[in-house]
N, C-alpha and C positions, 0 to 999 in steps of 0.2 A: 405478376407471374401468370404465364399460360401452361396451359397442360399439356400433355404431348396425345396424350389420349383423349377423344371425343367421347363425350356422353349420350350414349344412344339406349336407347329402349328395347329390349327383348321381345318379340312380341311372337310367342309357339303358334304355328301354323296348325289348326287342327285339321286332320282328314277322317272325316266317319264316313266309312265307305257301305252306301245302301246296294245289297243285291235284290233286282225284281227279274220273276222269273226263273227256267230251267233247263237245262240243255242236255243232251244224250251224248255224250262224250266219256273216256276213258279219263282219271284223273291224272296220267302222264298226258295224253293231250291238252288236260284242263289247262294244265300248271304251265306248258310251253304255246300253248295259242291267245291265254290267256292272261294268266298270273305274270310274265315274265316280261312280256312286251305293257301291259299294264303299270307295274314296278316302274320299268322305265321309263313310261310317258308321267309319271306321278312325281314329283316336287319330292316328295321324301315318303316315308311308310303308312301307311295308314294307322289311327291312332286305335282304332275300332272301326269292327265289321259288322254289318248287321245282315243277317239272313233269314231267307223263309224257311220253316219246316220239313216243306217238301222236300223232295229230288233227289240224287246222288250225286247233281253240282254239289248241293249246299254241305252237304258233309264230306264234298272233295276239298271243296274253299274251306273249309271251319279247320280242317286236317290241316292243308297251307296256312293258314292266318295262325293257327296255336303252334308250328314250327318257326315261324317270325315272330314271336311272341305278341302276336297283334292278338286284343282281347278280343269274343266275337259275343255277339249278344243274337241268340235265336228267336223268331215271332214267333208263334202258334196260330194258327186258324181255331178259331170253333164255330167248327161245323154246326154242332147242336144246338145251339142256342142261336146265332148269327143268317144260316142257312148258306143262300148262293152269295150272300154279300158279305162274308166270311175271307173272304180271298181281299177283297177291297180294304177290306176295312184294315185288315193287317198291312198290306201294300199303303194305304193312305199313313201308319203308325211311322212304318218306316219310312215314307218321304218325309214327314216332318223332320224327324233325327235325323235323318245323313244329311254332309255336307258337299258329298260327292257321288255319284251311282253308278253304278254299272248295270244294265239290260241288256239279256238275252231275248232276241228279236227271235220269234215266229212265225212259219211259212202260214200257218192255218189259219194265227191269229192276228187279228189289227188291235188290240188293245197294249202290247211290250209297244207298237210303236207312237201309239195316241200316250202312253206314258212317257218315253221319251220324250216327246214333241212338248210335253207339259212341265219335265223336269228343266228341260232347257229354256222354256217360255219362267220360270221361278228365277233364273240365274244360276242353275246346278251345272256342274261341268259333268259331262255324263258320256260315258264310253258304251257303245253300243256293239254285243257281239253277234252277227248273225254267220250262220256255214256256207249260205250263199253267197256273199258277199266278196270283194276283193278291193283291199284286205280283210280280212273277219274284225277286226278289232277297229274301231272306227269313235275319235271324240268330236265333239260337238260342245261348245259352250257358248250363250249368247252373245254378239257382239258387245264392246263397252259402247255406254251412251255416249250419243253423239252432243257436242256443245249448247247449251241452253240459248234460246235467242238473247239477244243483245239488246232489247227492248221487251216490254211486257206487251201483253195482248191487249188490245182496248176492248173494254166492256162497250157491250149498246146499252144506251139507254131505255131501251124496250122492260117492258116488267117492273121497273124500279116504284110505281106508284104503287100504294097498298089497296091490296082489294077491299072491296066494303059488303058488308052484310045487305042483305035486302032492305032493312028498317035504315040502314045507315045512310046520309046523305052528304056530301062533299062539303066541307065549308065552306063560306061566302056565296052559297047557291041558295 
């Protein structure tokens, strides 16, 4: 007897979506230049959010993600103890945890886009918003690798002898 129904595997796409960075914007512009064209380039919702402290993005998105009931988890900086690498070091917490990011790119600054360039060199799929750009909203994910050769590389023979101590002499010499 066959089944009519195949046996397949469930397998929950998770999306933890990391925000780096901050942008000057009104939270109805956030939600429609951002939020909404975002939604629909994204596979399904995101499971969780994670944000910086700073900004009145980050409390524009945390306001949207707790009306989608997406949970949002906030970083802290400390300034006091950490100093100017305070900012880093919470941006580095959050690229480990997310599985997806979003950066806001800056006119003044080249570090949103040295991050970029670095979430996407990891394999992150990462949306990048800048006001100058056209479109503002813009992804990026690393190509997939390309097929493995069809042979192995051949080792030289070079280096394969062991090196020997100064006291040490070859044997049969």
């Amino acid at each position: 007897m066959s089944s009519t129904l195949e046996e397949t595997t469930f397998t929950p796409s998770l999306c933890v979506l990391g925000v780096f960075g901050q942008v000057r914007c009104t939270e109805e512009e956030l939600q429609e230049a951002i939020c909404l064209p975002l939604l629909q380039q994204l596979d399904n919702v995101p499971t969780k959010l994670l944000l910086p402290s700073e900004g009145a993005s980050s409390l524009y998105l945390q306001e949207w993600a707790e009306s989608l009931h997406i949970t949002t988890q906030v970083f802290q900086c400390n300034w006091g103890q950490h100093g100017k690498m305070a900012q880093i070091l919470r941006d580095d917490r959050i690229q480990k945890e997310c599985t997806h990011a979003l950066v806001f790119l800056s006119e003044k600054s080249e570090k949103p886009e040295q991050l970029r360039k670095k979430l996407v060199k990891k394999g992150k799929p990462v949306w990048a918003y800048s006001i100058i750009s056209d479109p503002p909203l813009t992804y990026q994910q690393m190509p997939p690798p390309s097929l493995p050769a069809s042979t192995l590389a051949r080792k030289s023979g070079k280096g394969t002898v062991q090196t020997l101590l100064k006291f040490q002499t070859k044997a049969g010499y």
